[in-house]
N, C-alpha and C positions, 0 to 999 in steps of 0.2 A: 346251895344255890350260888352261880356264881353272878358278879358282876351285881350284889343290889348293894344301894345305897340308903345313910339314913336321915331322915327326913322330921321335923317336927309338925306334931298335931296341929291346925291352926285350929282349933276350939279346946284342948285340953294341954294342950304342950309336952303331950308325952311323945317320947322317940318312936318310929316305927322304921321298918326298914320299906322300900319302894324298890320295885324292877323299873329302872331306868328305861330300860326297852318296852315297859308295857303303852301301849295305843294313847290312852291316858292317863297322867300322871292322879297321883292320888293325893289328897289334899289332908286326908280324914282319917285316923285310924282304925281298926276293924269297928268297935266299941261304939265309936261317934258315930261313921258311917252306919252302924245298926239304927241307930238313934235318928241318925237324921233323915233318913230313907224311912221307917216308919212312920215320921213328922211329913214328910214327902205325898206318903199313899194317904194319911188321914186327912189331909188339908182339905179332900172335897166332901168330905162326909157331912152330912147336916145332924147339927144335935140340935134338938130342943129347946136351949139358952137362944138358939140363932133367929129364931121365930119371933116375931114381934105379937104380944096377946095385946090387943086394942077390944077392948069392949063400947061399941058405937049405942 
């Protein structure tokens, strides 16, 4: 590939390499990005803990 550059993780600090020319730049490397996009889709889900049990 030509023309990539390399870039550090900002949540883990490891190297990744980045296409300079992609649309947006990449902050995350694959690993986190898996991580944090997971953390992303689950944020709206309702679990159980979130419910308040009030016994009136």
């Amino acid at each position: 590939m030509m023309g990539m550059k390399k870039k550090k993780c900002l949540e883990c600090k490891v190297e990744f390499e980045v296409n300079p020319k992609a649309r947006f730049a990449r902050k995350y490397c694959k690993t986190c990005s898996k991580k944090r996009k997971k953390m992303w889709d689950e944020q709206w889900k309702l679990k159980i803990e979130d419910f308040d049990d009030e016994d009136d």
